[in-house]
N, C-alpha and C positions, 0 to 999 in steps of 0.2 A: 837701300839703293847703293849698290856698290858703285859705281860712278860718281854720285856725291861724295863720300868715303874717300874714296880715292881723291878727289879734286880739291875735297878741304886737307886734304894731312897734306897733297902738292902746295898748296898754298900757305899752309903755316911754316911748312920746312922753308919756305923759299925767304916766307917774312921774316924766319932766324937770319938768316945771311945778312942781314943789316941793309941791303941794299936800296929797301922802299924811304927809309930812314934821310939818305940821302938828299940832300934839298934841291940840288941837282938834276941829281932821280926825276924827283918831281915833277919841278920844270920842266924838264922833257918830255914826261909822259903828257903833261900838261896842254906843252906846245904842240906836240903829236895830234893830241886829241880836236887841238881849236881845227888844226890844218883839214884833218880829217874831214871832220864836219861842214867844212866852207871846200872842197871838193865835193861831198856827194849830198849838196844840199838837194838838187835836184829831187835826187832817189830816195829822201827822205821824206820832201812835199810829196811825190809822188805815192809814197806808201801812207802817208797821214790820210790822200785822198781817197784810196784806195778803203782803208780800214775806217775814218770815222768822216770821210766827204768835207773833209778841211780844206776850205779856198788858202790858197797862195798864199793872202794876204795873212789869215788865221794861223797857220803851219807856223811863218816865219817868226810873226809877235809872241806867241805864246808857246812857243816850242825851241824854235831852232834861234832863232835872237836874243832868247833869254839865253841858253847856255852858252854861247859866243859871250855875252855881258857878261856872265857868271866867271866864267874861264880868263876871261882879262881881267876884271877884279882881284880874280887871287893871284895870277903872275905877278899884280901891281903889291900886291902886298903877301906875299907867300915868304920873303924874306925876313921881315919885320916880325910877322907872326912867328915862327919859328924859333927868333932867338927866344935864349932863356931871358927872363923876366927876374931882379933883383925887387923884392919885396920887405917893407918895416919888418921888424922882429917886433914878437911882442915884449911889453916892459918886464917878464919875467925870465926872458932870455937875452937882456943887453948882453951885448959880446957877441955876439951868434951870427950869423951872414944866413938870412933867409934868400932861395931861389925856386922859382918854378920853371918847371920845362915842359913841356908841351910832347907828351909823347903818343904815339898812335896805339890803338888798341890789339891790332894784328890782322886779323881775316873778317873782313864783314860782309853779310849778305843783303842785297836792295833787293826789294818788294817793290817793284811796278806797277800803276794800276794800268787801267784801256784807256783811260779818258785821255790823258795825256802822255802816250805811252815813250816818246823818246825825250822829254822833259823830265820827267819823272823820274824813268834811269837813270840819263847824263848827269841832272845837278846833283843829286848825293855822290854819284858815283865821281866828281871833281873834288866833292869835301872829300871823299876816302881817300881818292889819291894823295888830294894837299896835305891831308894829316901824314901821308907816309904809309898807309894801310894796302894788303892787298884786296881783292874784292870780286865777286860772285854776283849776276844780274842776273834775279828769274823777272821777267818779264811777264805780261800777261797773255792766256793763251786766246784772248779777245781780240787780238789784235796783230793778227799774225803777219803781215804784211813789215810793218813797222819792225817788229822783232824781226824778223831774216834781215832786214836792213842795220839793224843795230847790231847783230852777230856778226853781222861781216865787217861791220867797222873793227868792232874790239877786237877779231878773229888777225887783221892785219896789222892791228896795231901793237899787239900785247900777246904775252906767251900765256897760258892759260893757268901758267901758278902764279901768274900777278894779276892781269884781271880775263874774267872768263863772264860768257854770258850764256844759263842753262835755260833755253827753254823748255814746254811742255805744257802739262796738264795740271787741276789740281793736286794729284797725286806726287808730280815733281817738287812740287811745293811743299808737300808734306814732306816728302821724305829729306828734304833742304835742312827743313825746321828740327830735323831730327841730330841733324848735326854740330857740334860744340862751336859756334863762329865764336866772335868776341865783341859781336855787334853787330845789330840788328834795326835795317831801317825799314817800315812798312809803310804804304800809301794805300787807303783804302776803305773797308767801309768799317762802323764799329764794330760789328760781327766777325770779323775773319780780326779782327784787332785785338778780342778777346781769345781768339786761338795762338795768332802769334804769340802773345805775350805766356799764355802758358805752357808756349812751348818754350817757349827764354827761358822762363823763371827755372827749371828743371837744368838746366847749364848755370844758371845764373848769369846769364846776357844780358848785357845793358840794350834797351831797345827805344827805340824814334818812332814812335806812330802820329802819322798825319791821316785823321780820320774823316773826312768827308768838311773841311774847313764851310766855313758859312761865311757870306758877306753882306754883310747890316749894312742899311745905308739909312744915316736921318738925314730929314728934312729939315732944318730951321724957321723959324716963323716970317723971320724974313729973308729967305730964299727967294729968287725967281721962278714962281712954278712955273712955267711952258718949259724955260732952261731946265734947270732940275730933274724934271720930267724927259724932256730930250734925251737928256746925258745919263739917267736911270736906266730909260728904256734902250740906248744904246749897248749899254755895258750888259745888260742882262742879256739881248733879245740878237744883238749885231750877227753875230756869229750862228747863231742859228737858223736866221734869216736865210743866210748863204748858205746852207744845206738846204734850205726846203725847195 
């Protein structure tokens, strides 16, 4: 796919130039990003409802309020984190001034699933930036409402060799995976988790897979079952409820 081709060598060349590196940079892109999102929340509930019938209420807690949280979070500490870090030597190198630095790996690509399709994007896509990285969103093509919403944010906000968002099919995806990033984050089921990864492993890309997480809940012996049970069948069943 010559268009990925193209859009990843735009984006490494751009990461040469030092400029994502910038903590500054950052911030900006950072701040950019919260503003963005708290203008066109509307059009975002609107396409959540549209694509997976998410009330108001659902949209905001589990989509669009986490990455607001997420995004002030790291402006609060994006500085801290950054500096370099003075570390003990070990006892066979006294004398020595051990340091770590925190550096960005270059061009990475996010793997969005349907379920939580502007969550999903937005939060890795705040770690890439915080690290200093450019970055690439395929989105999924399940949820196509969501995505034209998500393209047109980053389309405004960002040049397309710092962050770009490709949608399509699985085929766009394929041909994504074809190309040399420097890190690779996927959301999704374990199946398509074993494809990512060996399409890394032939690059040698470091890769994030979040693969279909589970949430265990015990009960204790002395719990309140009616409470317990309430607040179970809340957390499981709430949100579903309001789609049916």
């Amino acid at each position: 796919m010559k268009d990925a081709h193209d859009l990843v060598r735009k984006q490494k060349d751009f990461f040469l130039t030092g400029k994502t590196k910038n903590i500054e940079y950052r911030i900006k892109a950072l701040q950019d990003l919260k503003e963005s999102i708290k203008e066109n929340e509307s059009k975002i509930t609107d396409a959540l409802k549209k694509d997976l019938n998410k009330s108001d209420f659902e949209a905001y807690t589990t989509e669009i309020g986490y990455v607001l949280k997420e995004i002030r979070f790291f402006l609060k500490n994006l500085r801290s984190w950054a500096k370099p870090k003075r570390v003990k030597s070990s006892w066979f190198q006294i004398g020595s001034v051990n340091t770590v630095y925190s550096d960005p790996y270059g061009t990475a690509l996010i793997l969005s699933p349907w379920n939580y399709p502007f969550q999903l994007a937005i939060a890795p896509l705040i770690g890439a930036i915080g690290a200093g990285n450019c970055a690439v969103i395929k989105p999924s093509e399940m949820s196509l409402k969501t995505s034209e919403v998500l393209e047109d944010i980053i389309k405004k906000l960002y040049p397309e060799e710092y962050i770009a968002v490709v949608p399509g099919d699985i085929d766009t995806g394929q041909d994504l995976l074809e190309e040399p990033f420097d890190k690779i984050f996927f959301t999704g089921s374990e199946r398509v988790g074993k494809i990512v990864m060996e399409k890394a492993a032939r690059h040698l890309t470091p890769v994030t897979l979040e693969l279909g997480g589970k949430s265990p809940c015990i009960v204790h012996e002395d719990a309140k079952i009616r409470l317990a049970a309430k607040r179970i069948v809340w957390g499981s069943l709430s949100m579903q409820v309001k789609h049916a």
